[in-house]
C-alpha positions as a Markdown table, in Angstrom:
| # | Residue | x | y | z |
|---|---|---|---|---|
| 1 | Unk | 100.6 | 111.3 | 120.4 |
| 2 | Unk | 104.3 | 110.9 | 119.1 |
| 3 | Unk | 106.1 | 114.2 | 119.3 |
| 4 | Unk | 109.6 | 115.0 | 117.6 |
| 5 | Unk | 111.4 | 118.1 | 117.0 |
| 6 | Unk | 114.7 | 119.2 | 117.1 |
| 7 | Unk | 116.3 | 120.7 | 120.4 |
| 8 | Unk | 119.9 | 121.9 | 119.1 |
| 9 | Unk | 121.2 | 121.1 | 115.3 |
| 10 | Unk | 122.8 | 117.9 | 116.2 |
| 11 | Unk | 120.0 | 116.9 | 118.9 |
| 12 | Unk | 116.6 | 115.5 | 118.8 |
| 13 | Unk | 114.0 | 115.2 | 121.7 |
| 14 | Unk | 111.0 | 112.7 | 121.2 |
| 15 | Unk | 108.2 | 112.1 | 123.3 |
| 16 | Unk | 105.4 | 109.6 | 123.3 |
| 17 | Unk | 102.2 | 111.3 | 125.8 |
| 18 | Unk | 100.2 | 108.5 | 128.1 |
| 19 | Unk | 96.5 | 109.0 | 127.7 |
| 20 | Unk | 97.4 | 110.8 | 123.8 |
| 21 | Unk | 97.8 | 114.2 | 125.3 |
| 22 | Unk | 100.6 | 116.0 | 126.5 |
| 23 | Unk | 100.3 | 118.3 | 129.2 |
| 24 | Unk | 99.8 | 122.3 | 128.9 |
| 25 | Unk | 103.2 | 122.9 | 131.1 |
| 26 | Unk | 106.1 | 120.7 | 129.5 |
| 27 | Unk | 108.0 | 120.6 | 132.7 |
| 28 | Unk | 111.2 | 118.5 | 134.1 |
| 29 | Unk | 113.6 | 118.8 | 137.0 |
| 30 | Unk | 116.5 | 117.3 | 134.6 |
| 31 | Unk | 115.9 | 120.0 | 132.3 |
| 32 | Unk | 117.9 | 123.8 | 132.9 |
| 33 | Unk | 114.9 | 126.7 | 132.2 |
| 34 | Unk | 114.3 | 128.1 | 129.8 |
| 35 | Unk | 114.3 | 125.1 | 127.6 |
| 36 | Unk | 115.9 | 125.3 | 124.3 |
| 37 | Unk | 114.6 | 126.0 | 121.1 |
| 38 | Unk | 115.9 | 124.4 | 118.6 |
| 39 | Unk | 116.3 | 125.1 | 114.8 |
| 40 | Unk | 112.7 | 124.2 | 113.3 |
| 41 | Unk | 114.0 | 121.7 | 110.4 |
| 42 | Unk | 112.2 | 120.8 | 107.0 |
| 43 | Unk | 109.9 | 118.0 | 107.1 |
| 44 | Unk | 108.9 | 116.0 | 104.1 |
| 45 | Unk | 106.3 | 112.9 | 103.8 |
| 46 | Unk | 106.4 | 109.6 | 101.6 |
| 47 | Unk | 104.2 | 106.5 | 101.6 |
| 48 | Unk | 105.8 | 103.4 | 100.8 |
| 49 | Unk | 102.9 | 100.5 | 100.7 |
| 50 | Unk | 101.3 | 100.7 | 103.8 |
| 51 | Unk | 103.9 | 102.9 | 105.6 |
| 52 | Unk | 103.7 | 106.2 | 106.0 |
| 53 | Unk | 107.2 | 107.9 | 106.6 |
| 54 | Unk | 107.8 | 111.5 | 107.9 |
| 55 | Unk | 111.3 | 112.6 | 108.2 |
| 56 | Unk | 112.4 | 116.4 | 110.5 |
| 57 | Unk | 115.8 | 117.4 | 108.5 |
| 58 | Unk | 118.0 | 119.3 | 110.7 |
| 59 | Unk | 121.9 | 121.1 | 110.2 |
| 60 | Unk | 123.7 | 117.8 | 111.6 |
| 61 | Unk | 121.0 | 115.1 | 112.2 |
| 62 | Unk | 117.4 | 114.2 | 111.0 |
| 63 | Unk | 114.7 | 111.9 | 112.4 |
| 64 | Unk | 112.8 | 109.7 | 110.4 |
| 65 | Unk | 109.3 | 108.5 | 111.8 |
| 66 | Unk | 107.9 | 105.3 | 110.3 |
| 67 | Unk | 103.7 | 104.8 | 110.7 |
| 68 | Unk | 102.2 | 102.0 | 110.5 |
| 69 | Unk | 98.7 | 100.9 | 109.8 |
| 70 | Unk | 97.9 | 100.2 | 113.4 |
| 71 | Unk | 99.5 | 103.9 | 114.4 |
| 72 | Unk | 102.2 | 102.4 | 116.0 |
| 73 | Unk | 105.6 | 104.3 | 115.0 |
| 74 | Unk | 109.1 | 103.8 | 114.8 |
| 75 | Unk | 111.5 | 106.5 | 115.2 |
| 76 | Unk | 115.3 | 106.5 | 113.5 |
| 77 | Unk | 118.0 | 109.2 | 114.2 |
| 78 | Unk | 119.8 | 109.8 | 111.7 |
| 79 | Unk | 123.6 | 111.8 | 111.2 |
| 80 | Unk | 124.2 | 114.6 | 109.1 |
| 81 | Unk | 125.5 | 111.8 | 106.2 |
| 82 | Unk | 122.4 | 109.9 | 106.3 |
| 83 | Unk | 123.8 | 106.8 | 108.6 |
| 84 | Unk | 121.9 | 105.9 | 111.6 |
| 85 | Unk | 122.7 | 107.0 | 114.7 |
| 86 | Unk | 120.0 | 104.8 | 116.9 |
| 87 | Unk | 116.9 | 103.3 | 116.0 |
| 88 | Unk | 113.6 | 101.5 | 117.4 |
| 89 | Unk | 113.5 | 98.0 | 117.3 |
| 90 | Unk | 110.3 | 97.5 | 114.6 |
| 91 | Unk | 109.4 | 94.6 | 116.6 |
| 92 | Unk | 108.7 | 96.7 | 119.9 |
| 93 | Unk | 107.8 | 99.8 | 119.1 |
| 94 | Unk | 107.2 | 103.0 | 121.4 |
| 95 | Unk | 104.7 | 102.7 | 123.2 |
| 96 | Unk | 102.5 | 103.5 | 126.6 |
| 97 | Unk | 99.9 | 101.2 | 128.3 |
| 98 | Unk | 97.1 | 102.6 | 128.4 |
| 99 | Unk | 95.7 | 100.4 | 131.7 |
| 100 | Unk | 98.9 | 100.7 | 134.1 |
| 101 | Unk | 100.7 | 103.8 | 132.2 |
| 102 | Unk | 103.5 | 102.1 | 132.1 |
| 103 | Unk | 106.4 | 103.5 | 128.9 |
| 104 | Unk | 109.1 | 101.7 | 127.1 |
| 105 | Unk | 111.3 | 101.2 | 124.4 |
| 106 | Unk | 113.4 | 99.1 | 122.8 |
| 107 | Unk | 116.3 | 99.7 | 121.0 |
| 108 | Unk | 118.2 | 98.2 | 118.2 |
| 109 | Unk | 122.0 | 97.4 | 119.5 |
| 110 | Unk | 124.8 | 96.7 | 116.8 |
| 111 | Unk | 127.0 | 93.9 | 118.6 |
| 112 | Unk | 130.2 | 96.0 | 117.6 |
| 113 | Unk | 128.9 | 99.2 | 119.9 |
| 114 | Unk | 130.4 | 99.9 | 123.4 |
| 115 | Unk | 127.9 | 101.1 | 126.3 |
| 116 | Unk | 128.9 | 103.9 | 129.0 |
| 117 | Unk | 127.5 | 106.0 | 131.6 |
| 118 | Unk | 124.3 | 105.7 | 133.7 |
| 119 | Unk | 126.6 | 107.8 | 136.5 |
| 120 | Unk | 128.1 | 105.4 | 139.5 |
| 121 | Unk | 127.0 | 102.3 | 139.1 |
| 122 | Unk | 129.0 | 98.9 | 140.4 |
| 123 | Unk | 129.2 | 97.0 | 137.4 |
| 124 | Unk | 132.5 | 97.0 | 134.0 |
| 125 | Unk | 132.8 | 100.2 | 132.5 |
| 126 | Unk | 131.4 | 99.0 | 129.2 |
| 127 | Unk | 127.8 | 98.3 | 130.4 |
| 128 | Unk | 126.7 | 96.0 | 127.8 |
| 129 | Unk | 125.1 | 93.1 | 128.6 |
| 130 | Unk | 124.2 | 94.3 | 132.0 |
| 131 | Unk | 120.3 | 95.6 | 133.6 |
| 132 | Unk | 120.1 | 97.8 | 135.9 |
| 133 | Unk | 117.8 | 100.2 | 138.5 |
| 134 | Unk | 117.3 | 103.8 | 138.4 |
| 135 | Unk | 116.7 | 104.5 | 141.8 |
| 136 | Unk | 118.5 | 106.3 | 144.5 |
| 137 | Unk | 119.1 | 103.6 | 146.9 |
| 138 | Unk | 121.6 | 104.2 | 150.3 |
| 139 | Unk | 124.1 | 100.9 | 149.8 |
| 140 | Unk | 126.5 | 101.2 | 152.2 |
| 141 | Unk | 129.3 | 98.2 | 151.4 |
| 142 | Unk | 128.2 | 97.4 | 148.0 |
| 143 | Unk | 129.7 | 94.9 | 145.9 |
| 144 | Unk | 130.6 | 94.7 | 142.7 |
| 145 | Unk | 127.1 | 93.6 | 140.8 |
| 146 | Unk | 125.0 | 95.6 | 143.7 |
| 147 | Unk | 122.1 | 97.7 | 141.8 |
| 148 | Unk | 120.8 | 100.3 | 142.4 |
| 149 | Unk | 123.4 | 102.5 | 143.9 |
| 150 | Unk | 123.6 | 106.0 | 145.3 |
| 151 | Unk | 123.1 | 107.7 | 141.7 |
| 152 | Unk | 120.3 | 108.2 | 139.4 |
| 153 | Unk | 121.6 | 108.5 | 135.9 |
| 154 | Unk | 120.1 | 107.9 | 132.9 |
| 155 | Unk | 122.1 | 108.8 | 130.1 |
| 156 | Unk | 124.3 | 106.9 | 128.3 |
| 157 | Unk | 127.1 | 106.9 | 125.4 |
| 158 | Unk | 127.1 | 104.3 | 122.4 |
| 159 | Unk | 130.2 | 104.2 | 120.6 |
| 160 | Unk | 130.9 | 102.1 | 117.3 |
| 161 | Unk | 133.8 | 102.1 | 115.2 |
| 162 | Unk | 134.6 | 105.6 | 116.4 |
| 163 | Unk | 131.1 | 107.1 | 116.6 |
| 164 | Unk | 129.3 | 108.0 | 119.3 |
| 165 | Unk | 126.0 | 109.3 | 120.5 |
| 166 | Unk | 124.2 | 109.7 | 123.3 |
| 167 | Unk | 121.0 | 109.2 | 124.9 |
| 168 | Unk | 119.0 | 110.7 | 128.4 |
| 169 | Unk | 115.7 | 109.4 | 129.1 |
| 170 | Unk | 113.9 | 112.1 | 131.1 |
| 171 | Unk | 111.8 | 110.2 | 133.7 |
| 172 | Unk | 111.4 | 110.6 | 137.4 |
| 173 | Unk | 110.0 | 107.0 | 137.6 |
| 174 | Unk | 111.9 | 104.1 | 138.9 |
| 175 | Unk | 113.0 | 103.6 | 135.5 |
| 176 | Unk | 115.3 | 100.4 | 134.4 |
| 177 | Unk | 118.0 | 99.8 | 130.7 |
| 178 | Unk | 118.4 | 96.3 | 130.4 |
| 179 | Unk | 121.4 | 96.8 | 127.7 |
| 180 | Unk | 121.6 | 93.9 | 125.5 |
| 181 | Unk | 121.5 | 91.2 | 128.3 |
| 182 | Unk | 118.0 | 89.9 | 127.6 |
| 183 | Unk | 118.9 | 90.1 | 124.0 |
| 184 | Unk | 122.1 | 91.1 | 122.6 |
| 185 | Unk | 120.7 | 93.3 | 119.9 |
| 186 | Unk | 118.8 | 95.5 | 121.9 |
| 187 | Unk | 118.4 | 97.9 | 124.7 |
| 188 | Unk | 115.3 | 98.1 | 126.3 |
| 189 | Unk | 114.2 | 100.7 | 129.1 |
| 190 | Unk | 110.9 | 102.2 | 130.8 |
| 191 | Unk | 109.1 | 103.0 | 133.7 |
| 192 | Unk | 106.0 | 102.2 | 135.6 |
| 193 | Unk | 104.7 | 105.6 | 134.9 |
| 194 | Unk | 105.6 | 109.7 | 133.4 |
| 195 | Unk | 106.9 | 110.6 | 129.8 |
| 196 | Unk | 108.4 | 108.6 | 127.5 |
| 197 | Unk | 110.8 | 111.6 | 127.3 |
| 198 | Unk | 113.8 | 111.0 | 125.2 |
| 199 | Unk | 116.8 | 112.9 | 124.0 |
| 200 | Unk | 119.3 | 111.9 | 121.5 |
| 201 | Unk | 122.8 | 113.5 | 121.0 |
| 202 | Unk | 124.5 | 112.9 | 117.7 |
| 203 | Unk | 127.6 | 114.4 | 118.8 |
| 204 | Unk | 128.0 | 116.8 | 115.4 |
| 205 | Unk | 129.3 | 116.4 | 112.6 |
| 206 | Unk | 132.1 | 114.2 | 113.4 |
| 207 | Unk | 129.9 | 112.1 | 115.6 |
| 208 | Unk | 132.6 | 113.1 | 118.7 |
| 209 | Unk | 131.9 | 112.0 | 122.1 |
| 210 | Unk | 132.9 | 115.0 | 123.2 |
| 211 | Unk | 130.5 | 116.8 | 121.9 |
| 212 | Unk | 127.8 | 114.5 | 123.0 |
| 213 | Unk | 128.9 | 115.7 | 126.4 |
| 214 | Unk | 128.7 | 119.7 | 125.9 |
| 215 | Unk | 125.3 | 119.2 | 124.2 |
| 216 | Unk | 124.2 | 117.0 | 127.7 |
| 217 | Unk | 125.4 | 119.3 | 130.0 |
| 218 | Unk | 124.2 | 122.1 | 127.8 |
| 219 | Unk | 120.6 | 120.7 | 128.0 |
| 220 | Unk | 120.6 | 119.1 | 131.8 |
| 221 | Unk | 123.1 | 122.0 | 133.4 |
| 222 | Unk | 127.1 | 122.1 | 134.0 |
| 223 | Unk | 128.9 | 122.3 | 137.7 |
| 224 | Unk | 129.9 | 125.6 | 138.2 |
| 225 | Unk | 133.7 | 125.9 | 138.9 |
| 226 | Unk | 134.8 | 124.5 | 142.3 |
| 227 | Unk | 136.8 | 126.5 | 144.7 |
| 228 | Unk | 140.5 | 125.2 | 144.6 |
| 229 | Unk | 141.0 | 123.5 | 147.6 |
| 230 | Unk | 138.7 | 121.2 | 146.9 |
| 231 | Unk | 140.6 | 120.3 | 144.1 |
| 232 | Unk | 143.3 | 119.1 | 146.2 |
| 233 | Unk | 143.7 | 116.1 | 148.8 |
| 234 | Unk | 140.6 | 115.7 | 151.4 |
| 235 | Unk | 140.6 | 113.3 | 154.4 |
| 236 | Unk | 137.8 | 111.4 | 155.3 |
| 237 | Unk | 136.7 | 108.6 | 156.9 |
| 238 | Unk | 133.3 | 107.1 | 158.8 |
| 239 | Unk | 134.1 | 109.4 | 162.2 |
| 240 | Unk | 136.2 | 111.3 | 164.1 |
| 241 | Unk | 135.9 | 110.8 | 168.0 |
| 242 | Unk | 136.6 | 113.2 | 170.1 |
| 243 | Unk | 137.4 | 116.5 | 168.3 |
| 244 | Unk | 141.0 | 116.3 | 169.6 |
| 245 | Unk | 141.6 | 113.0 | 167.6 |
| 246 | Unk | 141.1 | 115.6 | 164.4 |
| 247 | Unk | 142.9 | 118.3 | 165.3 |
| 248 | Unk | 145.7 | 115.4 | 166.1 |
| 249 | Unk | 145.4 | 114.5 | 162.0 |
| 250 | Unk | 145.2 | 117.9 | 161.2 |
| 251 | Unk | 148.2 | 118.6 | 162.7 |
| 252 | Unk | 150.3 | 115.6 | 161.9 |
| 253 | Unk | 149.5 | 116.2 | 158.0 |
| 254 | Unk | 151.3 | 119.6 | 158.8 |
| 255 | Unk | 154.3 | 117.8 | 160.1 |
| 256 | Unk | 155.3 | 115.4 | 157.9 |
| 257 | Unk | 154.9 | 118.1 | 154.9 |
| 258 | Unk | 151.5 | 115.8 | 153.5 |
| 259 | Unk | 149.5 | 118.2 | 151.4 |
| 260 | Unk | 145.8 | 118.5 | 153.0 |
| 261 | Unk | 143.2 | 121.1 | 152.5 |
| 262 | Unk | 140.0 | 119.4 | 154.0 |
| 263 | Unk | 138.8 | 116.9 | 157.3 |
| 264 | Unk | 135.6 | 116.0 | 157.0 |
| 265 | Unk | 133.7 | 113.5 | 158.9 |
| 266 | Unk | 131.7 | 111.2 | 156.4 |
| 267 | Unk | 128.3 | 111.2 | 158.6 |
């Protein structure tokens, strides 16, 4: 069961349930309660040939489903001029296993787009052509190149020729993106098991990455604001042996005029 609907006016959730059934409770720890409701959108239906396609218009972004004679179906986002945002790759469609429960997808990847996000991760800020793990993982001393790392994150920015999006998959598995290494026109990610949960930011009108942001944050939560000393400098290292040696620092920070306001011993 393929279900798409709209989450804000420039945002669109799609989720593809194992077994052909979603469950009675759609819950997720990503997700801040109560989870939005979204404008309901028009939907219109056309067959071309074999193809049956369905398409949810929104405010600032539509979807367009694409069914196939073997029920397989291909999703495309779409902007609120009609461009594509992201799409499925035809060739690899959405899709569950039915004997492991494994989920995956693969998407289409212009060669002109840029890749960030996925949170810390030791590898170039532009993330294409890299795969990578989604699992917490205590590294101490990692290299450059050393996945996974201490951050689960899976939510990325595309940007092409000024436009962005974004995309969060919502999965608790040990999920993996390989982003256009395997094959330079895709991305490709899954798990071994859950939803195939995904969101897709369009980023408004203007397609602006900084919108993409608010609408994450808006949908996964937003720090609240932190006091402001810890805005300022913070000392830190592995240990601090015996208490004296930190009230020593402490006090030496003090009398060479060195701005400070925290110690704190790493473990």
């Amino acid at each position: 069961v393929l279900d798409v609907r709209l989450v804000y006016a420039d945002t669109v959730r799609v989720r593809l349930a194992p077994a052909n059934r979603f469950e009675r409770l759609d819950r997720s720890y990503a997700v801040v309660a109560p989870r939005p409701a979204g404008p309901a959108g028009a939907v219109s239906e056309r067959v071309e040939g074999d193809l049956r396609i369905i398409t949810l218009t929104g405010p600032e972004c539509s979807a367009r489903v694409t069914v196939r004679p073997d029920t397989s179906a291909v999703v495309a986002i779409l902007d609120a001029a009609g461009h594509v945002v992201v799409e499925d790759d035809p060739a690899a469609p959405p899709r569950v296993d039915a004997a492991t429960g494994a989920v995956d997808v693969t998407k289409l990847h212009p060669r002109d787009q840029f890749i960030y996000g996925f949170g810390e991760k030791a590898l170039p800020l532009d993330r294409t052509s890299v795969e990578m793990v989604h699992w917490n993982s205590d590294t101490p001393g990692y290299k450059t190149g050393t996945d996974p790392i201490y951050q689960t994150t899976p939510f990325y920015i595309g940007l092409r020729r000024g436009k962005a999006y974004g995309l969060f998959f919502d999965n608790t598995y040990r999920s993996y993106f390989n982003v256009a290494k395997r094959h330079p026109e895709r991305i490709s990610f899954g798990a071994p098991g859950g939803w195939l949960d995904q969101y897709v930011f369009c980023g408004g009108a203007a397609r602006d990455p900084r919108q993409v942001i608010r609408r994450y944050t808006e949908l996964t939560g937003r720090s609240e604001l932190p006091p402001l000393w810890a805005l300022g400098y913070q000392q830190c290292r592995w240990g601090y042996y015996p208490e004296k040696r930190v009230r020593e620092i402490a006090a030496k920070f003090r009398e060479t005029g060195i701005p400070c306001d925290a110690i704190y011993l790493d473990i």
